[in-house]
N, C-alpha and C positions, 0 to 999 in steps of 0.2 A: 303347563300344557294339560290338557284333558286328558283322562283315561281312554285309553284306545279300546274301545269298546268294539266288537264284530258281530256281529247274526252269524251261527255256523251251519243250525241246520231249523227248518219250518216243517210243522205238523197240524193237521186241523183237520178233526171231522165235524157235519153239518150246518156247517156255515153255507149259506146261499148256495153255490151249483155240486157242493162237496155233499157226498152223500154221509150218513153215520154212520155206517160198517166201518169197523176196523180194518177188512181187505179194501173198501175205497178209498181208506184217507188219502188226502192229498199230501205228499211228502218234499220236500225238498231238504236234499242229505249235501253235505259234503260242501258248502254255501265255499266263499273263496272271495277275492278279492274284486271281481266283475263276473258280473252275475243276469246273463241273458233269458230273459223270459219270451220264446218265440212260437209264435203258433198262429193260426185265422182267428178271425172278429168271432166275439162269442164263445172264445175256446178255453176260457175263465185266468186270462192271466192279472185282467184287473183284479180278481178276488184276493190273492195274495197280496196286492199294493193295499186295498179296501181292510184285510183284516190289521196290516200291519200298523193302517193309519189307526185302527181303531182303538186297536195294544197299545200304541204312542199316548190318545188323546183321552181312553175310559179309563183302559185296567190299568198303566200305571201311573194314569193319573190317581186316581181311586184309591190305588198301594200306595202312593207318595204320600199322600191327603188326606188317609187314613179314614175314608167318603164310604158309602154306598156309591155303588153303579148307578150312573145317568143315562139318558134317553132310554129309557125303559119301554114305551111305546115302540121307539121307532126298533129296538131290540127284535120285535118281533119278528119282523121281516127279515131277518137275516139266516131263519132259523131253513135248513134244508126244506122243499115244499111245502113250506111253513108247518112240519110237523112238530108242533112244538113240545110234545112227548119226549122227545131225548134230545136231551142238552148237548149246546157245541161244543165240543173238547179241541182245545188248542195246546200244541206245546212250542217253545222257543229254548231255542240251547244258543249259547253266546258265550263266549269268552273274554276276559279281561288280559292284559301283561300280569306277571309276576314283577310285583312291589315289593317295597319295604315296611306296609303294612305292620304294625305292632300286633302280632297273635299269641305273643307270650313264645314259649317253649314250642307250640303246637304249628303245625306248618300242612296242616290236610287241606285248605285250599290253595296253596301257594300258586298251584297250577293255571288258576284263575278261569276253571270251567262250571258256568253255572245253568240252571234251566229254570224256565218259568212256567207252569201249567195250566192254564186254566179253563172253566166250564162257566156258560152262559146257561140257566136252564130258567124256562118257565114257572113262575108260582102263584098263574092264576092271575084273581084280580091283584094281586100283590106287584104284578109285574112281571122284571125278571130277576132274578140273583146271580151276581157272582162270587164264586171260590175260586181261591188263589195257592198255588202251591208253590213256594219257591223251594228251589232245590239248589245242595252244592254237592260237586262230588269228591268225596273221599274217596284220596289215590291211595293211601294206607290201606282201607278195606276193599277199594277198588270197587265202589257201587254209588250209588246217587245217595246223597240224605236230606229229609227234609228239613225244613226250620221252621219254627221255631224247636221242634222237638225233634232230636236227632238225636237217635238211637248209638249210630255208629260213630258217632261222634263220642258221646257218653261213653264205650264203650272205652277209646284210644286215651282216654282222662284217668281212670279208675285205679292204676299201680299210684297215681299222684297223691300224697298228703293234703289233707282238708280239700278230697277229693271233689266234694257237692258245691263248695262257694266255687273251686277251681274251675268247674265243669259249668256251672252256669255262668261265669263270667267268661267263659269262654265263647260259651255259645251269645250270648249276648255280642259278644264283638263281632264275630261271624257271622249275626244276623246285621248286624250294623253295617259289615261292608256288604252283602249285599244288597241292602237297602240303597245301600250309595251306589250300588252298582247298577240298580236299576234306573234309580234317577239319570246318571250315566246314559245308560242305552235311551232312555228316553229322549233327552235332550241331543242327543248326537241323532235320532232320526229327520230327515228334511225329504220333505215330498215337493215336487212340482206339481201343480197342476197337470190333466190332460191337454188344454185348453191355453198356452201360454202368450199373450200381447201383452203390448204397456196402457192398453184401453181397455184391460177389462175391469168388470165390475169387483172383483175380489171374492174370493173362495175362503171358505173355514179353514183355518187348518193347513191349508195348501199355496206354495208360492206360485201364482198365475202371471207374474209377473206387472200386477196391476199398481203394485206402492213403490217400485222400483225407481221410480222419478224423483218422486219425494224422498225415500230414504237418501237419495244417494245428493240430493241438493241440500237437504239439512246437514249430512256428514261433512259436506262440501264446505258449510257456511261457518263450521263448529272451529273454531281458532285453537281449542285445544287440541284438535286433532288433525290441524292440519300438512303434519308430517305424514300420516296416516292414509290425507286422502290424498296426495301427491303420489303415494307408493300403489297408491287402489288403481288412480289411475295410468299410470306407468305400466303396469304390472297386467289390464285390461287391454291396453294401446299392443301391449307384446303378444298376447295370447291373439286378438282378435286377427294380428298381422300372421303370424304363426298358423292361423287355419282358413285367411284367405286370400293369401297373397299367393299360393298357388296357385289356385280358381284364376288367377288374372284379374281379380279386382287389385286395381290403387292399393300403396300401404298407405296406411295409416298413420299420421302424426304425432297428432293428440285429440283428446277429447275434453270436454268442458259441459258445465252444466247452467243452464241461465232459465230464468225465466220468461217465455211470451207470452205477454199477457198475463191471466193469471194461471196461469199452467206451466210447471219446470220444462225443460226439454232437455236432452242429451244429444251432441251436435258433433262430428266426427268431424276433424280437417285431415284431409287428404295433404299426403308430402308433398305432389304436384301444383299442389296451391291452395296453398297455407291462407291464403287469405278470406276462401270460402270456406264457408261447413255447414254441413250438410246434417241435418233433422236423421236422429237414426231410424226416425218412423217413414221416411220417406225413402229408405235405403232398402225395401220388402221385410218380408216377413223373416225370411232365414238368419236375416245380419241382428235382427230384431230379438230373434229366438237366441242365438249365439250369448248377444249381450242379456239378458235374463239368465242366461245358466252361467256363464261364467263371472256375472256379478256377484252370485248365490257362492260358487265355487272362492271366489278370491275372499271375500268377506269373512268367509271361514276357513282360509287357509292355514290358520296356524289351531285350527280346532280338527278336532278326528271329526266325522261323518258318516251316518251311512245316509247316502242318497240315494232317492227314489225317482227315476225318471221314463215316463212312459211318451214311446212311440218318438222316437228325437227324429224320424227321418222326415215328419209331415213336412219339414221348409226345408231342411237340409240335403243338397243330391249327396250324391255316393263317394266321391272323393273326400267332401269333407265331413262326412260321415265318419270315414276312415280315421281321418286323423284329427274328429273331436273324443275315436274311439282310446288314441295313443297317448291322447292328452289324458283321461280319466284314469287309464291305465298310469300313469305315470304320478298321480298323488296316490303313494302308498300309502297315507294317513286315511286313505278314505275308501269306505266301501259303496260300490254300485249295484244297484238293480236294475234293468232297464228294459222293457217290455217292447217288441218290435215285431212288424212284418216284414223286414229288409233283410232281405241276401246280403248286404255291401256290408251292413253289422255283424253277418254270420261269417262272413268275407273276414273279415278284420279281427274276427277272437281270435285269440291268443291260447299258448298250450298250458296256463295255468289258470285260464279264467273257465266257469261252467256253464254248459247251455240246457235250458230245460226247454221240453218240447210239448207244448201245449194242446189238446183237444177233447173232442166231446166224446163220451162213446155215444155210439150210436143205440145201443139198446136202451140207454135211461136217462141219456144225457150229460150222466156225472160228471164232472172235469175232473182229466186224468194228465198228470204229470211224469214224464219220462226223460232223463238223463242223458244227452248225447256224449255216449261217450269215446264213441268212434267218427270217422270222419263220414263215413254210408249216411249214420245217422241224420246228419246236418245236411247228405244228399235228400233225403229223405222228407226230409223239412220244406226242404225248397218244393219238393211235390206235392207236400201239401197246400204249402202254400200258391200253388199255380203258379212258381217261377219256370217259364219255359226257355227253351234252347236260343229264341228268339232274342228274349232280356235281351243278351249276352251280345248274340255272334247275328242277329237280325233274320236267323233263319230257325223252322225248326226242325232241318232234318239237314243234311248233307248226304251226295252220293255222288261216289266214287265210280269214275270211269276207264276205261282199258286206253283211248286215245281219243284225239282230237274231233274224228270223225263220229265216236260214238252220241258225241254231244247232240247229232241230228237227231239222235232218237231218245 
């Protein structure tokens, strides 16, 4: 099984609507198992999904690849009012379990807390450059240390016999897992698109939902694996019943993948007659949306994840909003991000997941990110959001009268 890798906490100055001051950075502390990004359109909470895809698909691709930094051009643009004068400082801190790891005698990362740092800066016609700082932290000295040269490291070695081979082979291993541990966080991050149909044309980088046909009819047609795709789809047929059979749609029976024509399809039969089925693209956008995330979700069920999912309420109303929130909540192996303007998501957190509350300031525009940590807060939220009394109860005011008759007036 995969290393359970997590995001704990995100740091970044001057990237796109994030100013360079150190009092603007954009902070997200204390990250957690579901992780709600809410605020208005423009209030920068894409910026966090955009830089994190960016960390997945440049910097540790780069760190893995041992590469130069790519799209240097388009680098530009990312830079705060394109001051391309001071470089973007990002940092990431993420955690691993405590393994069995081989570190010798020495056990200063046992804890499995590490940070990534890095600066994008301009060098002209050169392009752009990046530096990489990876860090582990030493619970012995109780501070962060870098690698490949770690001071504090060195330090906890030096009572040892043939102290200098001890100390670099030590270090050596301990840059090694967290080499492994990057790759790790790497491949555990999964983005959705903004954007999710089984028609579209396909996104870099991002699952839009656009290969989901095919993937899932080749997995279908693979003999080797076809214990695999009977459990996919079992296990699809449970989930999709599970979030809408409430709603008062039909349960679901099973599903099947065939080709019309020359295009797969995914064709749902209904319990109440089995002998139809129904085109899942003909079932609206929501049921459409559902099967896109939970095919992504089942596929990697027995993988850790952290997933990225922006704005799940555009098909989804509010009941099953609710309980595709309980369902996420419920794969502990995996962590969420999910970016939204919905009451009925704010409605549904839970008292160990965190909500960040997104906006602009108004004097310079910088996106600024704040922690609800009370429940006003998340009242709070809704008013930014323009959620009124109405949402809810159809009105927006109520008044109180003394009796019957006072209704005349």
């Amino acid at each position: 099984m995969a290393t359970s890798v997590r995001l704990t906490s995100v740091r970044v100055q001057g990237y796109l609507g994030v100013p360079t001051s150190e009092e603007q950075a954009l902070t997200l502390s204390d990250l957690q198992q579901c992780n709600v990004l809410v605020g208005p359109n423009s209030s920068g909470k894409s910026i966090v999904f955009r830089l994190l895809h960016l960390t997945q698909t440049s910097v540790l691709e780069s760190l893995a690849e041992n590469q130069s930094f790519s799209d240097s051009d388009a680098a530009r643009r990312w830079f705060w009012r394109n001051e391309t004068d001071t470089p973007i400082r990002v940092e990431l801190t993420f955690s691993a379990p405590d393994d069995d790891t081989d570190l010798g005698v020495y056990r200063i990362c046992k804890s499995g807390e590490y940070r990534l740092r890095f600066q994008i800066a301009d060098t002209g016609a050169d392009g752009v450059e990046l530096t990489t700082y990876p860090q582990v932290w030493d619970k012995k000295e109780s501070h962060w240390c870098d690698l490949p040269d770690t001071p504090g490291l060195a330090r906890t070695t030096q009572h040892e016999s043939g102290r200098k081979r001890k100390r670099t082979l030590f270090k050596s291993k301990l840059t090694d897992k967290l080499s492994e541990t990057l790759k790790e966080l790497s491949k555990s991050m999964y983005f959705f698109d903004a954007v999710r149909a089984l028609d579209r044309g396909g996104s870099l980088g991002l699952d839009d939902g656009s290969k989901l046909l095919q993937e899932l009819q080749q997995r279908d047609h693979a003999l080797v694996s076809a214990d695999e795709s009977h459990e996919f789809r079992r296990t699809l047929v449970q989930r999709l019943n599970e979030l809408l059979v409430p709603s008062g749609v039909p349960r679901i029976a099973s599903v099947e993948f065939k080709a019309t024509g020359s295009e797969p399809a995914l064709l749902l039969r209904p319990a109440h007659a089995e002998q139809c089925s129904i085109n899942v693209e003909s079932m609206g956008s929501g049921v459409t949306e559902l099967v896109i995330i939970l095919s992504a979700l089942i596929r990697r069920e027995a993988e850790q994840a952290i997933v990225f999912i922006e704005e799940p309420e555009t098909h989804l109303h509010p009941g099953l909003l609710r309980r595709a929130m309980r369902l996420f909540r419920s794969l502990d192996d995996k962590q969420f991000f999910i970016s939204t303007h919905s009451n009925a998501i704010l409605d549904s957190v839970g008292g160990g997941d965190r909500v960040y509350q997104f906006r602009q300031d108004p004097d310079d525009g910088a996106c600024v990110a704040v922690q609800c940590r009370e429940l006003i807060d998340q009242h709070r939220v809704l008013d930014e959001l323009g959620v009124s009394g109405s949402t809810l109860l159809q009105s927006n005011a109520v008044i109180w009268v003394e009796g019957p008759s006072d209704r005349i007036y």
